[in-house]
Phi, psi and omega in degrees: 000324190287323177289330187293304188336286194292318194301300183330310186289325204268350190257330153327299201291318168294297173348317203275339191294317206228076152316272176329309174284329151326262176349296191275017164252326182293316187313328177272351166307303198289331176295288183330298208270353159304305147314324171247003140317262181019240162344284187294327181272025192252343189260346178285316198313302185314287179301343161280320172312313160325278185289004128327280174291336158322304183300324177283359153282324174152069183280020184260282262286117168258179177246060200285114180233160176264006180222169165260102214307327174274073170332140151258002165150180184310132155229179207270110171279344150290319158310002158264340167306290237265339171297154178280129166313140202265131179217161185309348176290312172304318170271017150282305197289355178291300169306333201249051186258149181302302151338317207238143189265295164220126155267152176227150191293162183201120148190143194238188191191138182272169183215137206288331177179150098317110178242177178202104170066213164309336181278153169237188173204100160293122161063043164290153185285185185198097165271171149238114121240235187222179202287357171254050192273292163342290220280342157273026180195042166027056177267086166283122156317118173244322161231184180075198168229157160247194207292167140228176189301333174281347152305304183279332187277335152307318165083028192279124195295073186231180207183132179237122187261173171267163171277331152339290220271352174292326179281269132033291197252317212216053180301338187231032180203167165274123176321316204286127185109340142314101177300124175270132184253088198254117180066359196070042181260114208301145160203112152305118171280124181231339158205167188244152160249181203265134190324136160255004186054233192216198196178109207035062208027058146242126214286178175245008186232008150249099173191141154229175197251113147254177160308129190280350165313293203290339157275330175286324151318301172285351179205075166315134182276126143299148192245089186286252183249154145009284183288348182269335172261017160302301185233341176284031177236198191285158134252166184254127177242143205234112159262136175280160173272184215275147205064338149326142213252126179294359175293313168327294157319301188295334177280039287124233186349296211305300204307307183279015198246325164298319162335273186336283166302006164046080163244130166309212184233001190249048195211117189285156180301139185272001188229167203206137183257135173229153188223161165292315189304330192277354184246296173338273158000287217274015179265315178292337180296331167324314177258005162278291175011287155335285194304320200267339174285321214265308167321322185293309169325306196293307189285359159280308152024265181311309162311305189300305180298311077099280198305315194288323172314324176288339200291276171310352167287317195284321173293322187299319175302298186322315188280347196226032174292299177320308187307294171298351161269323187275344168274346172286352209257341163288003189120323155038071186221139201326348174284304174321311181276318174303292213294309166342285194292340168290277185336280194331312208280307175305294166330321176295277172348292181313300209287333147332326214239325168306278171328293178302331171312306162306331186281328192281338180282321157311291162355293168295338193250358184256337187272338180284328146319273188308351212220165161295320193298124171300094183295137164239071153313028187310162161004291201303324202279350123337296164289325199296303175336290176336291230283287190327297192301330182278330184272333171309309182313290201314324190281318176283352228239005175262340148332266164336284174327296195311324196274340178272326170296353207241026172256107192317120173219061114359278176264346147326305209277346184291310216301154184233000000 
């Protein structure tokens, strides 16, 4: 341990020698780890946030849908047309599945704008469901009230605005009690939710909520182009009750939604599961991507610095020939001057890998001032930093060592 101590101190003492040339060997190393501190914690940032916002939609929530939010690969978008619609009848028979706590029917259109008096709102959404809509999709009332059943089973023209469209149309009054004019359809405002913010930059508070009785009325469904029957039609949002394995839950749905629909058992499903964890998935694999270009990015970097570490290590053996005939000839021994050079060539890396880490956590923490984006700095992207910089040392740094242990010395003490 005391000899590792002393290699150390003595590779300090070169370093203190050759400031500059430290420093411009060390630089692309600093560059390399600098980038990918950065860079992954600004994408941990990213990803929590996501799964942030994921939770606050509902991340227990399945989807019964007629398409699949994860292509596995082409499909016949007439065969997807051609499933049979999904209907609220359906998300009655759901509900009373042993598993599932309430399904409620779901569906929407985006509509080119709304207005109210001089203010407008472009492309806000329009759902239609039912009075447990709030509550299954963590959804807060923030003033006004919401539907109740006798609202949707009436079929009463009422309407839960979001807070985007709330700020938006009615910045210096209250919305509630107000008439909406939607497609030229009468709509009563009876409550705002409360902001939900946005969710892969789409917002979640420009929308409005109606009874889906009072959507079918105001937007008889047509059997239209390819894609409105592909997506305009309902969906099902199926919460399991608590404690329940949601797997559990989705083989439950699959089994009675073949029935419903009388699919043989050699017959594939006509429907689709969806999950909040299945859009998670495919976003973080979206930022895996990421993670390997930008590491692929960094480690040319990291080579380069390598390289100039080998350069300058190799200038260090020429200058210090001398040096090395005379500690061999004291005894000396090749493991010992290999082990010297090593430490040296690892240490300039570590100390490149130090700096950078520091530089990339600033880095990271100035883009997060200026930016939405958040920087998350864990643990592992600290060891990853180390472990590149310490294996650049080691890989360039053997050579050089080898050829200063193997040097006779003899003609070490001759060198002039």
């Amino acid at each position: 341990m005391i000899e590792i101590l002393a290699k150390i101190a003595l590779s300090f003492q070169t370093f203190k020698t050759h400031r500059l040339r430290s420093v411009l060997t060390a630089l692309g190393i600093i560059i390399g780890v600098t980038t990918v501190i950065a860079i992954l914690s600004l994408i941990e940032g990213l990803n929590n946030s996501v799964a942030e916002q994921v939770k606050s939609i509902g991340s227990d929530l399945i989807f019964l849908q007629k398409f699949t939010w994860v292509s596995t690969g082409h499909r016949d978008l007439e065969k997807l047309a051609d499933r049979p619609d999904l209907t609220p009848d359906d998300a009655v028979a759901i509900t009373k599945l042993p598993s599932v706590e309430i399904a409620i029917p779901d569906i929407d259109q985006r509509i080119t704008k709304i207005k109210y008096r001089n203010n407008e709102v472009s492309n806000p959404t329009i759902t239609g469901s039912d009075e447990n809509y709030s509550w299954v999709n963590n959804h807060i009332i923030e003033s006004g009230r919401d539907f109740t059943k006798d609202d949707v089973l009436h079929r009463r023209p009422m309407g839960i605005i979001g807070s985007f469209i709330a700020a938006q149309l009615f910045p210096d009054e209250s919305p509630i009690g107000k008439d909406l004019y939607i497609d030229g359809h009468r709509i009563k405002i009876i409550g705002v939710f409360k902001e939900k913010g946005s969710f892969l930059g789409n917002s979640l508070d420009n929308f409005i909520l109606i009874p889906y009785t009072v959507y079918e009325k105001f937007y008889p469904r047509s059997r239209g182009s390819i894609f409105s029957r592909i997506y305009g039609g309902y969906s099902i949002d199926i919460k399991p009750k608590s404690g329940e394995k949601m797997e559990e839950t989705i083989d439950e749905v699959r089994e009675l939604m073949r029935r419903r629909h009388g699919l043989g058992f050699d017959e594939e499903d006509d429907f689709e599961m969806n999950t909040q964890q299945l859009l998670m998935e495919l976003y973080q694999n979206i930022t895996r991507v990421g993670f390997i270009a930008i590491v692929a990015i960094a480690a040319i970097s990291l080579v380069v610095g390598g390289i100039g570490i080998m350069n300058i290590m190799l200038v260090s053996v020429a200058e210090r020939t001398r040096e090395i005939g005379i500690r061999k000839a004291v005894g000396a021994s090749n493991q010992y001057i290999l082990s010297q050079f090593l430490v040296e060539s690892v240490m300039l890396a570590l100390a490149g890998g130090i700096i950078g880490i520091f530089f990339g956590m600033l880095l990271a923490a100035l883009i997060s001032i200026a930016s939405p984006l958040k920087a998350a700095v864990s643990f592992w992207m600290i060891l990853l930093g180390f472990g590149f910089s310490a294996s650049v040392g080691i890989f360039f740094g053997i050579y050089p060592a080898r050829r200063a242990a193997s040097l006779n010395p003899i003609e070490a003490l001759r060198y002039e």
